[in-house]
Backbone of each chain as ProteinMPNN parsed JSONL, in Angstrom:
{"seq_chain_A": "XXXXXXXXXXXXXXXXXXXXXXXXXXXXXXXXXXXXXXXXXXXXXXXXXXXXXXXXXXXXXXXXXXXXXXXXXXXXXXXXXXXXXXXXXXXXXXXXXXXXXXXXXXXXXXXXXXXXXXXXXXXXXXXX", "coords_chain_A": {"N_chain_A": [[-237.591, 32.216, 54.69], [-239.948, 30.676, 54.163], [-239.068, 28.974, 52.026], [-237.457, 27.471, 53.115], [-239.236, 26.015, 54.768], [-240.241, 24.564, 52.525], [-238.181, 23.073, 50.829], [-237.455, 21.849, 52.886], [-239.778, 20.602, 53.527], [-239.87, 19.203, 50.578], [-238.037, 17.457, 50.829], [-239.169, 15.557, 52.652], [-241.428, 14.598, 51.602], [-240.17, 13.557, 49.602], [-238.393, 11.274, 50.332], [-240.891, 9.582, 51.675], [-241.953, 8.802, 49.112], [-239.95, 7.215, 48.023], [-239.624, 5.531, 50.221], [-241.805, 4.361, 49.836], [-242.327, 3.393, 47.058], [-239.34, 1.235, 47.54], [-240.74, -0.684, 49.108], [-242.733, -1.676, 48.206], [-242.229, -2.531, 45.549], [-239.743, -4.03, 43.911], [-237.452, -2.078, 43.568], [-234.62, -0.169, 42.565], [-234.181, 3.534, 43.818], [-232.106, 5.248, 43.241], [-232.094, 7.102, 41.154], [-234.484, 8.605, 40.994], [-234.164, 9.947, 43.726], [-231.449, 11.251, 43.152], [-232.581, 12.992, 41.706], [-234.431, 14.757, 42.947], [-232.288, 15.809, 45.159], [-231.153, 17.418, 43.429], [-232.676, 19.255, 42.537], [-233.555, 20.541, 44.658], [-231.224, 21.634, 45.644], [-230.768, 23.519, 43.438], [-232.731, 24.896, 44.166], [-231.729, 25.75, 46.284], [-229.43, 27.538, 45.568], [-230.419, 29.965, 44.237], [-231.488, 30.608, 46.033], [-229.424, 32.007, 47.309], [-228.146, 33.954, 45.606], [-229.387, 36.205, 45.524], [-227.775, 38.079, 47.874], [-225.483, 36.998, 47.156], [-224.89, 38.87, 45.164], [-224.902, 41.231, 46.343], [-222.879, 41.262, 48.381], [-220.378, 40.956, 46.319], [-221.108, 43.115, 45.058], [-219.901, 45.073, 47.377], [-217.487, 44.167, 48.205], [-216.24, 44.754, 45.512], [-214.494, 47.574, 45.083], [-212.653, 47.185, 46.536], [-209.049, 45.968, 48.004], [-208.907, 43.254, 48.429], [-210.084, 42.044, 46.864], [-210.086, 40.133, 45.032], [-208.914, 37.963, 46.033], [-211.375, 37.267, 47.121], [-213.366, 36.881, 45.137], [-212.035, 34.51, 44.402], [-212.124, 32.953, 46.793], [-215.537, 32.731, 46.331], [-215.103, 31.814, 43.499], [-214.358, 28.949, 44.769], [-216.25, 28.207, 46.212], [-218.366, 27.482, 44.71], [-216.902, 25.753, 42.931], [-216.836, 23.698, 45.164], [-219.531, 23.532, 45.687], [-220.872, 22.214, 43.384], [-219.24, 19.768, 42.934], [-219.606, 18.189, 45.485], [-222.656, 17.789, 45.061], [-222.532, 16.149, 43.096], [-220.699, 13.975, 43.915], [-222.182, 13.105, 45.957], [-224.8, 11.845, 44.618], [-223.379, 10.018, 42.736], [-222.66, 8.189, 45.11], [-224.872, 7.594, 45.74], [-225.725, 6.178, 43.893], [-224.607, 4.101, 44.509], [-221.615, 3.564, 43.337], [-218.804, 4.77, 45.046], [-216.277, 4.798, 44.273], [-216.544, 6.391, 41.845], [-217.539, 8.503, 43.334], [-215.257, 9.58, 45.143], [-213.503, 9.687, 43.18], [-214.301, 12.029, 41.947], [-214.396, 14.111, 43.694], [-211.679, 14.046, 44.086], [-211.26, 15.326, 41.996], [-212.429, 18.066, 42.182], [-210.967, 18.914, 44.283], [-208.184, 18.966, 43.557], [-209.067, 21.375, 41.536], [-209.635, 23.887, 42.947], [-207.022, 23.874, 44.412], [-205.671, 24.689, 41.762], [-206.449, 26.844, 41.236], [-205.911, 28.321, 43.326], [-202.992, 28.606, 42.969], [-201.973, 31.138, 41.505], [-202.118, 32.95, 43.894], [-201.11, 31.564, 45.666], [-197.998, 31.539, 44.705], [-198.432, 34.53, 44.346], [-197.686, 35.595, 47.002], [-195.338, 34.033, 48.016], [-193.497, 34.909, 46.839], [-193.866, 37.71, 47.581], [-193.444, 37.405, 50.146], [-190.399, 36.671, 49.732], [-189.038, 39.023, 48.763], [-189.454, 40.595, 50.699], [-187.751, 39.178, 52.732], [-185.775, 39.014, 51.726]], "CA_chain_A": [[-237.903, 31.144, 55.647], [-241.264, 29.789, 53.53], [-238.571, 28.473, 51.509], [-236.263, 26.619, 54.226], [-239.947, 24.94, 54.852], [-240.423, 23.741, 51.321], [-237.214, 22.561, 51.09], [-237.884, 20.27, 54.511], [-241.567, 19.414, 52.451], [-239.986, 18.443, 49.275], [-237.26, 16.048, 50.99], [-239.876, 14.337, 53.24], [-241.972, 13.574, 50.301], [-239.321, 12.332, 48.056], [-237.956, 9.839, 51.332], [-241.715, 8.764, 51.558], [-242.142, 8.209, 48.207], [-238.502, 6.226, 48.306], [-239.443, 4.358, 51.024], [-243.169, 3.531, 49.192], [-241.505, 2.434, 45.782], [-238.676, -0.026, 47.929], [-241.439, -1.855, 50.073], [-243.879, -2.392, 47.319], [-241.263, -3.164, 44.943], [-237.919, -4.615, 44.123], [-237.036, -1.572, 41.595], [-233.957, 1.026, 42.888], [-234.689, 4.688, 43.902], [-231.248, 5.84, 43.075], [-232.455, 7.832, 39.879], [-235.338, 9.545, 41.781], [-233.597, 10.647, 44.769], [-230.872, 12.3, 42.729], [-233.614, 14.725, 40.819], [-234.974, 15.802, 44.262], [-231.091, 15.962, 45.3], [-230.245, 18.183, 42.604], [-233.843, 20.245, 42.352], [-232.967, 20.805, 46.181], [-229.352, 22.435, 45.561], [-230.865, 24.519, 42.452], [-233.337, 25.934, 44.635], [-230.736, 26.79, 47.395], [-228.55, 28.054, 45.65], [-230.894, 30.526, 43.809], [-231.455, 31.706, 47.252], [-227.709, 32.723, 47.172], [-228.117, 34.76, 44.598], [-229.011, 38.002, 45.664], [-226.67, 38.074, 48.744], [-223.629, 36.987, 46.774], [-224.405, 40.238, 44.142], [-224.668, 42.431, 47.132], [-221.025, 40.57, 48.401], [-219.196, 41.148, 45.3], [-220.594, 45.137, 45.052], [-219.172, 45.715, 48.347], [-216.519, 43.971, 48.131], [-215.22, 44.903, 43.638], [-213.664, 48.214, 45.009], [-211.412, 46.218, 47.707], [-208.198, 45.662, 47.566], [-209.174, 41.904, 48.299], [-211.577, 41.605, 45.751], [-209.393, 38.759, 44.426], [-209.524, 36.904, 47.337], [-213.144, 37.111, 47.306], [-213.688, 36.599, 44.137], [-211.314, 33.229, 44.272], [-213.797, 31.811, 48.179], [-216.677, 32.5, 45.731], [-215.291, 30.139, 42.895], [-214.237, 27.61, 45.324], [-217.626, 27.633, 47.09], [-219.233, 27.225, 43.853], [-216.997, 24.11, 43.082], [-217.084, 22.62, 46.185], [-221.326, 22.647, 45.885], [-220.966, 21.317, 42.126], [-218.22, 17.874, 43.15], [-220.238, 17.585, 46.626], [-223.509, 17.275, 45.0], [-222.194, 14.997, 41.725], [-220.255, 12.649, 44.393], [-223.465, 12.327, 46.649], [-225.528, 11.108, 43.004], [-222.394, 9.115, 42.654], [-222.595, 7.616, 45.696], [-226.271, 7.084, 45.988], [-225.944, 4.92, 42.955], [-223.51, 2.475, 44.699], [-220.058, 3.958, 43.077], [-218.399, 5.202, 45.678], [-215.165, 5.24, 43.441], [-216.563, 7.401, 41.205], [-217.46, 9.865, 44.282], [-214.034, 9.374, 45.07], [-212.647, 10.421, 41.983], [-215.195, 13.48, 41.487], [-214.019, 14.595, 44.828], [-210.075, 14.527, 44.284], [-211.153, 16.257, 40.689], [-212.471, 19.201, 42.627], [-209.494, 19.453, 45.528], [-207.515, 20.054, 42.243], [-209.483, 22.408, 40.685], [-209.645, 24.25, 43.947], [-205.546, 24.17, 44.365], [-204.998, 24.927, 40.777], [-207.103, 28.806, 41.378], [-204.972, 28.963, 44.709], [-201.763, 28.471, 42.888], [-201.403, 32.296, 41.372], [-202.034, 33.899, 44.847], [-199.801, 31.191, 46.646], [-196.868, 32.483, 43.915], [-197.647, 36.056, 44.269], [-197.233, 35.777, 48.334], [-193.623, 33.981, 48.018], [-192.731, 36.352, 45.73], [-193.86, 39.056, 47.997], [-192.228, 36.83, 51.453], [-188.718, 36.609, 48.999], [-189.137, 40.512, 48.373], [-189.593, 41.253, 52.499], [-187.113, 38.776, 53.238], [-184.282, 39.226, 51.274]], "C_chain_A": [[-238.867, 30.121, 55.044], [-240.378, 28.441, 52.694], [-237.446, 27.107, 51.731], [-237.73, 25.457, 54.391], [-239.952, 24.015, 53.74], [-240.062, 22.974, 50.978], [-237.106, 21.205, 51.685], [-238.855, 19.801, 53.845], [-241.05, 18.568, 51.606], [-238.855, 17.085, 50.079], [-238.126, 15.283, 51.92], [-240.685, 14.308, 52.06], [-241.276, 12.97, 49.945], [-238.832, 11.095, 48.946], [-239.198, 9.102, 51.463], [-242.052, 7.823, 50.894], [-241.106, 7.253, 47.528], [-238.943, 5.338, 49.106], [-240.714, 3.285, 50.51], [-242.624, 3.046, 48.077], [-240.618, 1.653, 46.392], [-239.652, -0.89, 48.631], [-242.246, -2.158, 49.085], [-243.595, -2.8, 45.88], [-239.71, -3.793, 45.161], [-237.195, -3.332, 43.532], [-235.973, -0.744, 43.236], [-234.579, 2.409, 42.983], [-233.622, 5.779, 43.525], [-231.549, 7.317, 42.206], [-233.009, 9.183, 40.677], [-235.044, 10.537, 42.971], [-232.401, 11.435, 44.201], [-231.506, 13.304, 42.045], [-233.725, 15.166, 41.546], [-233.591, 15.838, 44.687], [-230.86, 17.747, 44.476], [-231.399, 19.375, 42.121], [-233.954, 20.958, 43.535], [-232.169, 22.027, 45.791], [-229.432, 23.779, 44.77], [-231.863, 25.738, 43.446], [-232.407, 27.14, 45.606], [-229.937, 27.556, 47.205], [-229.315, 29.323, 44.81], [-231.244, 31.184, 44.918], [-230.317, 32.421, 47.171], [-227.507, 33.678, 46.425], [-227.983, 36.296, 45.12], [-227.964, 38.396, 46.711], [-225.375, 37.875, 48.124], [-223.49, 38.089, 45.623], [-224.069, 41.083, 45.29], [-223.101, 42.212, 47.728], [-220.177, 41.457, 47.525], [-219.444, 42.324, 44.801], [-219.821, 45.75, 46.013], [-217.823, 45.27, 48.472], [-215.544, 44.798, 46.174], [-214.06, 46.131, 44.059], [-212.552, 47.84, 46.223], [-210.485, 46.076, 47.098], [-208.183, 43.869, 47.039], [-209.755, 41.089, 47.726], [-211.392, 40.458, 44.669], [-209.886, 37.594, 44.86], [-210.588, 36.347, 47.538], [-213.451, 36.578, 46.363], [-213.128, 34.498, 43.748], [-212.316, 32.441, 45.432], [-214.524, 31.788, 47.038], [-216.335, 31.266, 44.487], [-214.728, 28.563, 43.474], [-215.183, 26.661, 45.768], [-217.974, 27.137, 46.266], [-218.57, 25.706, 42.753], [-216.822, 23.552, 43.554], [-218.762, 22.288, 46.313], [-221.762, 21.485, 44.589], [-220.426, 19.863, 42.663], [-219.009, 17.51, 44.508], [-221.686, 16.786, 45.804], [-223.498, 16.028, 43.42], [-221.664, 13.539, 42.565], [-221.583, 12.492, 45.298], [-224.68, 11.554, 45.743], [-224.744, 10.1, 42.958], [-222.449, 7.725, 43.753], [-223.902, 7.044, 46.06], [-226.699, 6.05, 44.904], [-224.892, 3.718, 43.306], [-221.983, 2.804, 44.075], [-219.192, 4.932, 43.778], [-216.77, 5.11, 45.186], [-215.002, 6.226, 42.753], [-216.549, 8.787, 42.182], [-216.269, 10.083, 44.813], [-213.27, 10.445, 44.033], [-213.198, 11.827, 41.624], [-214.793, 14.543, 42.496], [-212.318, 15.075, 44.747], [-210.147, 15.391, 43.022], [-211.734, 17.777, 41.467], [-211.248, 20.11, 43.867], [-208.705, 19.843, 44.364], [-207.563, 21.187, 41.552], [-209.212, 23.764, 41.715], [-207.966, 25.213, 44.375], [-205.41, 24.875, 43.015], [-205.294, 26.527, 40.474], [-206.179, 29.324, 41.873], [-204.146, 29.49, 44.176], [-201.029, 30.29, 42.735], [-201.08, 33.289, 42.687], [-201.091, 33.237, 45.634], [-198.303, 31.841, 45.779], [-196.571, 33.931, 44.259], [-197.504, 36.073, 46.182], [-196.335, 35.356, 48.572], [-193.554, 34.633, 47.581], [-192.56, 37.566, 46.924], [-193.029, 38.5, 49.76], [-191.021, 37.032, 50.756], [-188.68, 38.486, 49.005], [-188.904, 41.144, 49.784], [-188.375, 40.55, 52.551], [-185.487, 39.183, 52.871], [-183.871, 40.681, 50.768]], "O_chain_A": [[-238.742, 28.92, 55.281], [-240.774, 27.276, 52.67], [-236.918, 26.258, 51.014], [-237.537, 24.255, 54.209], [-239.71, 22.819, 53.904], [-240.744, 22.001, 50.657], [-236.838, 20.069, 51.295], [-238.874, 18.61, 53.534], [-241.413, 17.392, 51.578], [-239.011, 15.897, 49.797], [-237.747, 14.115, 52.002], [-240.079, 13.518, 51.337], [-241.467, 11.758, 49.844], [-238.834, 9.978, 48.43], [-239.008, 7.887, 51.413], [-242.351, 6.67, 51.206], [-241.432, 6.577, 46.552], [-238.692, 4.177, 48.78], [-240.774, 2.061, 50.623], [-242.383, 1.851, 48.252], [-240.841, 0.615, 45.768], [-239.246, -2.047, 48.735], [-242.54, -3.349, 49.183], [-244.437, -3.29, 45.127], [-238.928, -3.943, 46.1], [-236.175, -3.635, 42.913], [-236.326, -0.719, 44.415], [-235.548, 2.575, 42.243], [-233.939, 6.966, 43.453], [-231.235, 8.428, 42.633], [-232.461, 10.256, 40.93], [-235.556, 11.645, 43.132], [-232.251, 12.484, 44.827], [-230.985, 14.397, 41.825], [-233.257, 16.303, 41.49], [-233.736, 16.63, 43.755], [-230.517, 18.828, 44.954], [-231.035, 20.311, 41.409], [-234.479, 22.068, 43.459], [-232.566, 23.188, 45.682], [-228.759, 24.787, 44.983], [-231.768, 26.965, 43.455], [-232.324, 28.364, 45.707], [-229.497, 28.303, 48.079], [-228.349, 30.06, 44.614], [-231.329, 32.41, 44.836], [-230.413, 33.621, 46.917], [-226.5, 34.348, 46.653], [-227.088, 37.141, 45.151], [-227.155, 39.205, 46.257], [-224.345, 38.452, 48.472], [-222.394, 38.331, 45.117], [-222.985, 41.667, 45.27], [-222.232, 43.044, 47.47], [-219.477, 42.408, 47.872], [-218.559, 42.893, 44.161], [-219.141, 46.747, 45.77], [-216.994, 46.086, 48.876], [-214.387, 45.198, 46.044], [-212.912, 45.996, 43.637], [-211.653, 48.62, 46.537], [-210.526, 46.006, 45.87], [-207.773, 43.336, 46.008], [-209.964, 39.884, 47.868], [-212.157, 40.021, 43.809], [-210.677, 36.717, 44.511], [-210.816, 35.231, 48.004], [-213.97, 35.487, 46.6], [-213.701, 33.619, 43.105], [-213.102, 31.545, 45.126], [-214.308, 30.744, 46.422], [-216.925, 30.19, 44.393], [-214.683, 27.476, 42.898], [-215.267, 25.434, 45.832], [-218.138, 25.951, 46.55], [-219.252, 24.919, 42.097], [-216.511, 22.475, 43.046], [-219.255, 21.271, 46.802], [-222.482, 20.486, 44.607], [-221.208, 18.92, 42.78], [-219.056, 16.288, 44.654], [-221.86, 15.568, 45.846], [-224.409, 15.325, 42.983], [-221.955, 12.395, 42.216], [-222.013, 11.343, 45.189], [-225.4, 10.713, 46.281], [-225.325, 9.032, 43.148], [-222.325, 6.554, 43.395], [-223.938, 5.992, 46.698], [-227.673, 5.299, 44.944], [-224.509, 2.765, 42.628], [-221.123, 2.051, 44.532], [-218.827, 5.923, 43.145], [-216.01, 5.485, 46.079], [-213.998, 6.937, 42.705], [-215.879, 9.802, 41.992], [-216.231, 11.292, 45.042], [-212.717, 11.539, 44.144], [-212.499, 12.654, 41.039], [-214.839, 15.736, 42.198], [-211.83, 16.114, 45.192], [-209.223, 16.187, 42.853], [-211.111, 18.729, 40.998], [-210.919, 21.27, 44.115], [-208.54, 21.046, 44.163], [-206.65, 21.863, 41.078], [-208.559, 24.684, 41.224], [-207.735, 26.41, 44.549], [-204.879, 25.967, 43.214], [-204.637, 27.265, 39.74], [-205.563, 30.313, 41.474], [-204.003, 30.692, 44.4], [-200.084, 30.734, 43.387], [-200.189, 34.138, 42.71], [-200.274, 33.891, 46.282], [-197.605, 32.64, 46.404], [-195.501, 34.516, 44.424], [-196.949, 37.14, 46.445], [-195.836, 35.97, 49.516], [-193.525, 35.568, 48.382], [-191.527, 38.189, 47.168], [-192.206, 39.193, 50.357], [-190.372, 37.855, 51.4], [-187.696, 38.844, 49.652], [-188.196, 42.142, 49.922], [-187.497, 41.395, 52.381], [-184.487, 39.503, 53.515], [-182.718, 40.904, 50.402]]}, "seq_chain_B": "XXXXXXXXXXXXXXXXXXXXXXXXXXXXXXXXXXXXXXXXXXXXXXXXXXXXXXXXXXXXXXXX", "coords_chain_B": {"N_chain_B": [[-239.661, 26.322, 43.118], [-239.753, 23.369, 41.743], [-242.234, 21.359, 42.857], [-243.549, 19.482, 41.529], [-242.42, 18.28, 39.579], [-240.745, 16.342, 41.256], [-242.55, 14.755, 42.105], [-243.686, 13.452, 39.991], [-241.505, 12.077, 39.223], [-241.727, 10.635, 41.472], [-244.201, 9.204, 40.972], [-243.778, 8.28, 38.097], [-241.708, 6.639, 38.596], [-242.925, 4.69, 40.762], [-245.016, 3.32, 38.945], [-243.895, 2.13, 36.733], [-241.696, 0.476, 38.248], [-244.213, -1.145, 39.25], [-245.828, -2.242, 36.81], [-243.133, -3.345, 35.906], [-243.333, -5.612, 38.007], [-245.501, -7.021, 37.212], [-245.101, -7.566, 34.771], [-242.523, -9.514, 34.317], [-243.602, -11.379, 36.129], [-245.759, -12.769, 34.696], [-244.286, -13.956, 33.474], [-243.325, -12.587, 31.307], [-240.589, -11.302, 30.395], [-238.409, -10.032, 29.34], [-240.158, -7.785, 28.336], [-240.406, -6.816, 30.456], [-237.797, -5.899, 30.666], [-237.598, -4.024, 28.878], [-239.303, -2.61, 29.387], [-238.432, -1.078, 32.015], [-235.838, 0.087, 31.541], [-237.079, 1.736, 29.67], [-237.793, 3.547, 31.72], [-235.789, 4.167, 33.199], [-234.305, 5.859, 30.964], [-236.393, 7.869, 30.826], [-236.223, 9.248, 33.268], [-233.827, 9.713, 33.481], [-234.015, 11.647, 32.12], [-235.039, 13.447, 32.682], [-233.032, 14.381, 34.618], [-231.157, 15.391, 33.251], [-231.598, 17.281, 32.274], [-232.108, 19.267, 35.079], [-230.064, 19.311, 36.045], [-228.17, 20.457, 34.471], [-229.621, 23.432, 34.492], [-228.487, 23.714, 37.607], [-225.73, 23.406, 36.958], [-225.401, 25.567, 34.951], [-226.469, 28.122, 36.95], [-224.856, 27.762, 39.038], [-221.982, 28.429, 37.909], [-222.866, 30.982, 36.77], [-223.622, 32.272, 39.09], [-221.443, 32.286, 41.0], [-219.306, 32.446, 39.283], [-217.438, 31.2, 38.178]], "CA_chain_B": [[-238.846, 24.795, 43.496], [-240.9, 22.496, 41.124], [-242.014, 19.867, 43.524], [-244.265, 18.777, 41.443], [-241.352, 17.534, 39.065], [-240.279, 15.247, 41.987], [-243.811, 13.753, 42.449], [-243.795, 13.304, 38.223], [-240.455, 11.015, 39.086], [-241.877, 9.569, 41.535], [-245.098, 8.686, 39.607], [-243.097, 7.023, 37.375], [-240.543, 5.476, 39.014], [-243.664, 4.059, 41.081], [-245.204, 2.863, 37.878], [-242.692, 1.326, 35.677], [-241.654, -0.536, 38.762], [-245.382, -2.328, 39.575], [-245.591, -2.697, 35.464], [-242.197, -4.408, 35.736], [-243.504, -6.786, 38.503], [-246.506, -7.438, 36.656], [-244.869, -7.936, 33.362], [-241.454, -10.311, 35.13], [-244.01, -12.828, 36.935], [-246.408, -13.18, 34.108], [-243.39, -14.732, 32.136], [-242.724, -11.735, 30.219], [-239.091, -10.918, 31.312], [-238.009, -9.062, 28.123], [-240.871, -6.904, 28.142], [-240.212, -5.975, 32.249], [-236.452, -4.843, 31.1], [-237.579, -2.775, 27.964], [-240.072, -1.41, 30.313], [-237.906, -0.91, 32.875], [-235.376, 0.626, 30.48], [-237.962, 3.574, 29.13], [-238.232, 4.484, 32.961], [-234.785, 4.928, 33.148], [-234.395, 7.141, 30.274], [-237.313, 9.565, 30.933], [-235.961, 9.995, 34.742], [-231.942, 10.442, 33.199], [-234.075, 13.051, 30.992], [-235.486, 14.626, 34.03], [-232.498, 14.602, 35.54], [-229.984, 16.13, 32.597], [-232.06, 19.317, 32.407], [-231.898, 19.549, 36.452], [-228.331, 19.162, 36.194], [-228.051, 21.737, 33.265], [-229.9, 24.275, 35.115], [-227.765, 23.608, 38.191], [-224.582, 24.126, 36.808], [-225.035, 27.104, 34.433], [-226.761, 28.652, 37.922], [-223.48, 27.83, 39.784], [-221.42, 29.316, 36.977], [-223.569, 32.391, 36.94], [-223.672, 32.947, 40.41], [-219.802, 32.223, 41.636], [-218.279, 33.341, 38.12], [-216.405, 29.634, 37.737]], "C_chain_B": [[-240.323, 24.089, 43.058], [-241.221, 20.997, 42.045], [-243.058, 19.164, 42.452], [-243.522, 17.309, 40.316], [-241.048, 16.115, 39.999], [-241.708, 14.537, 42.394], [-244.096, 12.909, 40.876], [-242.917, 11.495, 38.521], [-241.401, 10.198, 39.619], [-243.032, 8.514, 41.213], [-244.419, 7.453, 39.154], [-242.649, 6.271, 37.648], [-241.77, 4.034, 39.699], [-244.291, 2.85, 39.898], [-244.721, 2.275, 37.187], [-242.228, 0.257, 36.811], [-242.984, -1.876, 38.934], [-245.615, -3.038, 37.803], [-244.269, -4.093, 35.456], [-242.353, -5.633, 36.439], [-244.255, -7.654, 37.748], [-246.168, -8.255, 34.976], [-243.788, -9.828, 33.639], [-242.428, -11.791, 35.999], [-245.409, -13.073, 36.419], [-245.586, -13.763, 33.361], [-242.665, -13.774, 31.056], [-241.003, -10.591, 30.431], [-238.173, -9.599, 30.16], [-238.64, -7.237, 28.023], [-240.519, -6.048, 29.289], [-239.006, -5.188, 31.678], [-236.547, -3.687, 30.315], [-238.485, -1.735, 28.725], [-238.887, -0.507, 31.272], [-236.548, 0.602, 32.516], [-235.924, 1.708, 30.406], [-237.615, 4.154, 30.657], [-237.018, 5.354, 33.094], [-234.512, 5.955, 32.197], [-234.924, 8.321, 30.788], [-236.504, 10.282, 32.456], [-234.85, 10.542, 34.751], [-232.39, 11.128, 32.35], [-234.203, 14.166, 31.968], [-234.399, 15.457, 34.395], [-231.51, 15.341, 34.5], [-230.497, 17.563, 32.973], [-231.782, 19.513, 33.328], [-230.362, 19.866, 36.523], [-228.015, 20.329, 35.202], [-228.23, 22.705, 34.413], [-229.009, 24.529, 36.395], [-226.465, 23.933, 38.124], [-224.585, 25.089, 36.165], [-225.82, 27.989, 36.41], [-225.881, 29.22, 38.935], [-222.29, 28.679, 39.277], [-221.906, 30.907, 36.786], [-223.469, 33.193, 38.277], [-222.463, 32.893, 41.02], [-219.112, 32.6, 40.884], [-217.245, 32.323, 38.157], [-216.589, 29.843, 36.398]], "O_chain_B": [[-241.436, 24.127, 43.583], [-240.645, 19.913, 41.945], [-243.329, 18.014, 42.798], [-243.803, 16.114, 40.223], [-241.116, 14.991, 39.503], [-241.604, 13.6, 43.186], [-244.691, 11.833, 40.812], [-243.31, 10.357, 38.263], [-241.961, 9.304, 38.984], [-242.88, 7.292, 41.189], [-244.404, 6.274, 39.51], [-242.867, 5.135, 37.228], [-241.677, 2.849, 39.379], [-244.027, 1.654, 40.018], [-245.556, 1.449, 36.819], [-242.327, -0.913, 36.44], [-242.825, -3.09, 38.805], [-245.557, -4.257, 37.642], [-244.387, -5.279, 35.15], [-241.841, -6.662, 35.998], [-243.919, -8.821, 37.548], [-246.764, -9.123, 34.337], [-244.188, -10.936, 33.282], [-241.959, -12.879, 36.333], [-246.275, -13.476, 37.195], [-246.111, -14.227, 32.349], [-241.778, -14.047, 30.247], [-240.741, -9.394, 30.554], [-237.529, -8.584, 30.427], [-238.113, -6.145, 27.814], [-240.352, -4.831, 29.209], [-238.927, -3.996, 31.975], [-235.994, -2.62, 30.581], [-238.451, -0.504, 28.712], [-238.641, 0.681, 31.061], [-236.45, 1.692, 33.08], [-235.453, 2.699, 30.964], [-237.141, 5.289, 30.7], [-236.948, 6.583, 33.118], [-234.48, 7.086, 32.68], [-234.373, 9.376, 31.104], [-236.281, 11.477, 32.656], [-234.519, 11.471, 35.488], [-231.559, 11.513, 31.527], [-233.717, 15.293, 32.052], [-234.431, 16.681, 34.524], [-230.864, 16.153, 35.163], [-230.062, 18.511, 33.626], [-230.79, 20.23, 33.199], [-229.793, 20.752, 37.161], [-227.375, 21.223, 35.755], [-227.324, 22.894, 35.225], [-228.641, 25.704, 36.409], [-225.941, 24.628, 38.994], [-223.738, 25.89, 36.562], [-224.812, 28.504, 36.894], [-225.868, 30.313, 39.501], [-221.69, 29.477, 39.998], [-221.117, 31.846, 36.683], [-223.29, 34.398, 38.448], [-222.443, 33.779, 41.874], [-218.116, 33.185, 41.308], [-216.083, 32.729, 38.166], [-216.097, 29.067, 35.579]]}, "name": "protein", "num_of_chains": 2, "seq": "XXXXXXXXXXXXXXXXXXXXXXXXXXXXXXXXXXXXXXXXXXXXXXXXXXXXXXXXXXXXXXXXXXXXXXXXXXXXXXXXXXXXXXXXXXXXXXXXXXXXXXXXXXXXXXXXXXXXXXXXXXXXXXXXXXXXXXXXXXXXXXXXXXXXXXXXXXXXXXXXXXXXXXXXXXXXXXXXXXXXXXXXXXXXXXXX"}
């Protein structure tokens, strides 16, 4: 929980100190707000940590332990292309977040593809 | 969670901007962009490592 505060601390500083560098200059904050962005994400997801070992012990002797194993690398690049297109987009290229975004829906499908194969296979096998 | 990293940025970022005013409306316009320039660097230095650490973390912890 200390950590959910910190979290809330460090992003109201860094919006303060965003909003104090645009009023008392002309300069961009883009830069700055993606470090605390991305010093954010590292922390959170280092929370994740021990919970997703205890996950994948209870789950390894599963039958589904595929399955699982495939959510976990989806999650882990849907937090990578989320937090590259929100950098992306906080610098004004909302093309690039765009494009960083349809590069992860790919990556995403292209895991799927073996388990969508082996479940026709196994519908053609029931069916026919 | 290094906040103090994100007070470092914004240090700088603070800094290199009032420098750049100071430099830009004394006449020295060259000097404001090479200034301006370093800031960027050091903060896209900040920010590679962050980003390093971030993705081997993600890779480690989801097994991508």
């Amino acid at each position: 929980m200390t950590v959910l505060f910190k979290l809330c601390g460090v992003a109201l500083i860094a919006a303060i100190c965003s909003y104090v560098i645009k009023k008392w200059t002309s300069g961009g904050t883009a830069l700055f707000v993606s470090l605390t962005l991305i010093l954010m994400l590292c922390s959170a997801i280092m929370r994740l940590y021990p919970s997703l070992t205890v996950l994948r012990e209870l789950m390894s002797d599963n039958l589904s332990s595929g399955y699982f194993s495939l959510m976990l690398k989806a999650l882990g690049i849907s937090l990578v292309v989320k937090a590259v297109s929100e950098i992306c987009g906080q610098m004004g290229e909302t093309a690039l977040s765009g494009a960083v975004e349809t590069v992860g829906k790919g990556e995403i499908f292209i895991l799927c593809i073996p388990y969508i194969v082996d479940t026709v296979e196994s519908l053609k096998e029931l069916l026919l | 969670m290094d906040i103090a990293l994100v007070l470092k940025a914004a240090g700088a970022a603070l800094i290199v901007s009032v420098v750049c005013q100071i430099l830009s409306r004394s006449g020295r316009d060259e000097q404001a962009m090479l200034v301006s320039v370093a800031g960027v660097i050091i903060i896209l230095l900040m920010i590679v490592d962050e980003l390093d650490t971030l993705i081997t973390s993600i890779r480690d912890i989801f097994g991508i």
